[in-house]
N, C-alpha and C positions, 0 to 999 in steps of 0.2 A: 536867466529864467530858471528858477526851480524847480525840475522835474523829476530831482534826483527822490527813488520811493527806499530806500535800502533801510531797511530795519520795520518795514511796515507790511502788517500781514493784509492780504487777498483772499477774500471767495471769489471765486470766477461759475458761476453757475452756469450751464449748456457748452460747457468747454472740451468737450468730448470731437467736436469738430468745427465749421463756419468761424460766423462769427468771435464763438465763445470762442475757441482755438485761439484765433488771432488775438484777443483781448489778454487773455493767462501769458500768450507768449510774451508780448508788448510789454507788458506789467512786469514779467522777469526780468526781460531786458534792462529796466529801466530800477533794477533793485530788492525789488519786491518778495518774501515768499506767498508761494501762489496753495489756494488749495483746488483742485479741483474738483469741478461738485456735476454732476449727473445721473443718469440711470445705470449706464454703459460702462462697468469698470473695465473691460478689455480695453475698450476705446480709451477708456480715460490714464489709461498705464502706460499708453504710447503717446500720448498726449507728453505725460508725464516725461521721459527719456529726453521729448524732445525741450523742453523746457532749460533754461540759461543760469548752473549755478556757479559762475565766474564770481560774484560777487558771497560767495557763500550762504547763499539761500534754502534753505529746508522746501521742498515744495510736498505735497501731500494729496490724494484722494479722498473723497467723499459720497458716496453712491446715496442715492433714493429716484423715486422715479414721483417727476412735479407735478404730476395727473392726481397725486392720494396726497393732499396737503400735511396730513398728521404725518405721513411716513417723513415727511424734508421736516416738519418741524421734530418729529425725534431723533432723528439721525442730526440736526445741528445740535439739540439740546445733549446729548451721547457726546458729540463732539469738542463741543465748549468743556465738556467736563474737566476733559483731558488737556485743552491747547488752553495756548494766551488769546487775550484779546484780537479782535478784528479792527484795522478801520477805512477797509478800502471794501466794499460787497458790489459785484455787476449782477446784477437782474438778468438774467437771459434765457428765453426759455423756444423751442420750434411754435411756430404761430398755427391757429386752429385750422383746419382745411378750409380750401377757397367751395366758394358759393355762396348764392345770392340771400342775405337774409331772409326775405320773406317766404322762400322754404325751409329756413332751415328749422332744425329739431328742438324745443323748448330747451332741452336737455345738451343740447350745443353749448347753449349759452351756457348754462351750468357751470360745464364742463371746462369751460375753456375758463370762467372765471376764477374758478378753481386753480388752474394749473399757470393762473399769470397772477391775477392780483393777492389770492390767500397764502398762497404759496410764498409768493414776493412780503408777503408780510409780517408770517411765520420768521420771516429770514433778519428781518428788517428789527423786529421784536427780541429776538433772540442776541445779533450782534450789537444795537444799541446801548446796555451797560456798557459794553467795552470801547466803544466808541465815546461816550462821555466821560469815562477815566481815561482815555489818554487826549481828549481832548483836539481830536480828531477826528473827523468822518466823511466820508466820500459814497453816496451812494448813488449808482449811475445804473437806470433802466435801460435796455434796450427796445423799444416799440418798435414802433411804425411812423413812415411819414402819412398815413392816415388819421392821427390826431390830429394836423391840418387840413387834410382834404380827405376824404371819405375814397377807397379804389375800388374800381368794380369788382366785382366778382368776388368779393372777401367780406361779406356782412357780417359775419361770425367778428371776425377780426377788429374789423372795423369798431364795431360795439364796444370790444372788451378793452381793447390799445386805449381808446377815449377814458374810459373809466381807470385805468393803471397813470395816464398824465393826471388827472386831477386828483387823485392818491399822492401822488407826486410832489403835485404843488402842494395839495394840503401839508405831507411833511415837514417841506422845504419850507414855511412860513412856523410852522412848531418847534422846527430842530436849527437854524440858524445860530439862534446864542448859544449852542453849544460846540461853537466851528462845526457843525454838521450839513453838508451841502447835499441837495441830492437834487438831480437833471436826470434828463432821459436825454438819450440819443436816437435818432431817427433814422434807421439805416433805407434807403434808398433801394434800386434795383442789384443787387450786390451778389458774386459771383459765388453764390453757392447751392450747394443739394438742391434750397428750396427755391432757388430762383428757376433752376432745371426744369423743376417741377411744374413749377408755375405758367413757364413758358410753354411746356408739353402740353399743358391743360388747354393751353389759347388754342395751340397748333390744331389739338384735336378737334374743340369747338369751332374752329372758322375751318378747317378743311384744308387746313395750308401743309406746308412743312414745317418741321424743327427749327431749322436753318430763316425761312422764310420770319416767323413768328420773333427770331434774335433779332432778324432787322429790323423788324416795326418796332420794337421793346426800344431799343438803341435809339430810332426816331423821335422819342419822344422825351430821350434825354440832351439837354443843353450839349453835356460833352460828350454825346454821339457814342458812349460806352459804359458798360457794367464798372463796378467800385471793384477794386479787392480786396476781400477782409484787412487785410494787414492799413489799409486809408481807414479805415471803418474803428479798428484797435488804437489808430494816432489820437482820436478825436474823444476815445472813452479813457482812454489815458492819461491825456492831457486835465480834462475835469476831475481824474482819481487823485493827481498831483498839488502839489502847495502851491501853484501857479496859480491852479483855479479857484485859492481859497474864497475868492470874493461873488463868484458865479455861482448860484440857486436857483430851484424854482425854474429854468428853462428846459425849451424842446430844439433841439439841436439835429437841423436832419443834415445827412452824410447821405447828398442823395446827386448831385452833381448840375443842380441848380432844376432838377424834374416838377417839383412841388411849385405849382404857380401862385400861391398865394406869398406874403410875408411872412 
């Protein structure tokens, strides 16, 4: 199987830590030069160190912050000036605060759409020439497994993750004859920052403990536990690879069988 990515360039977007971390590391491993793209250049510098250039890879920073959609689409277009072509881009961005839609702020939604799908598009916009001259492309979101099932307490999210998969598909039905593929991956309950966060949120709202709140989380996973980024990196790597060149157009959760539907 062909996974070998050496001589192919990466945007890793929200790579500063989680997910995205795990995804840029994965990708070097496996060949790639990686660029790192977030708000957080401190973060994104030791990000940087820790990255794999055995294979002789160039890796790189890219700072903007995904909330001001112009500021990531000028800092790619500043960017491309200067480098080669793209044809691996990961989508990933911190998802909007938890709560229940029907409070929440008109300007929520805005917001958040803003900072996932124009953003994601600016990107998508920008690296596409160079994915059609070489005749390659791999573009991989990261959401939510609530483009299958809707999760409480995350309306904000919920909304905008559904609108970024049909983005998606739409694409992936436009960009196909160009070997351009582009999936989303569905991260599940998965061991990071926002999962912390998420859990504290419960604990507070039901009155429980920390500790208490992990277990019911875990309860309602098939295998009884949180992912680690680095499961979560196999599965968006795998689709960034010439393995996956025949896979489009899907929603792929990395969730440990949580999502009851199909």
């Amino acid at each position: 199987m062909d996974i070998n990515l050496s001589g192919k360039n990466a945007l890793v977007c929200g790579s500063s830590q989680g997910i995205g971390r795990a995804c840029a590391l994965e990708l070097a491993n496996l060949g790639a030069n990686v660029t790192l793209f977030s708000r957080n250049q401190a973060s994104l510098e030791k990000v940087l160190s820790e990255l794999d250039t055995s294979k002789n890879q160039k890796h790189q920073v890219l700072v903007a912050d995904f909330s001001k959609p112009e500021q990531v689409e000028s800092a790619i277009k500043a960017h491309l000036s200067d480098s080669g072509d793209y044809e691996i881009l990961i989508n990933n961005t911190g998802g909007p605060a938890p709560g229940p839609a029907n409070s929440a702020e008109p300007q929520a939604f805005i917001d958040a759409f803003n900072l996932h799908l124009i953003s994601n598009h600016h990107l998508v916009q920008a690296l596409l020439p160079g994915m059609k001259r070489c005749n390659y492309g791999r573009v991989v979101n990261v959401i939510s497994t609530s483009v299958k099932q809707p999760l409480p307490g995350l309306g904000v999210s919920n909304t905008i993750r559904g609108a970024v998969a049909s983005w998606a598909k739409t694409l992936a039905n436009e960009l196909g004859e160009f070997n351009i593929t582009v999936n989303n991956v569905l991260p599940g309950a998965t061991a990071t920052a926002r999962l912390d966060a998420i859990i504290e949120g419960k604990a507070k709202k039901q009155g429980i403990s920390i500790e208490q709140a992990t277990i019911n989380e875990k309860a309602t996973i098939p295998m009884k536990r949180f992912a680690e980024p680095e499961e979560f990196a196999a599965a968006a790597a795998f689709l960034a690879s010439p393995a996956a060149g025949y896979i489009t157009g899907i929603n792929l959760p990395v969730d440990g069988g949580r999502t009851s539907c199909l």
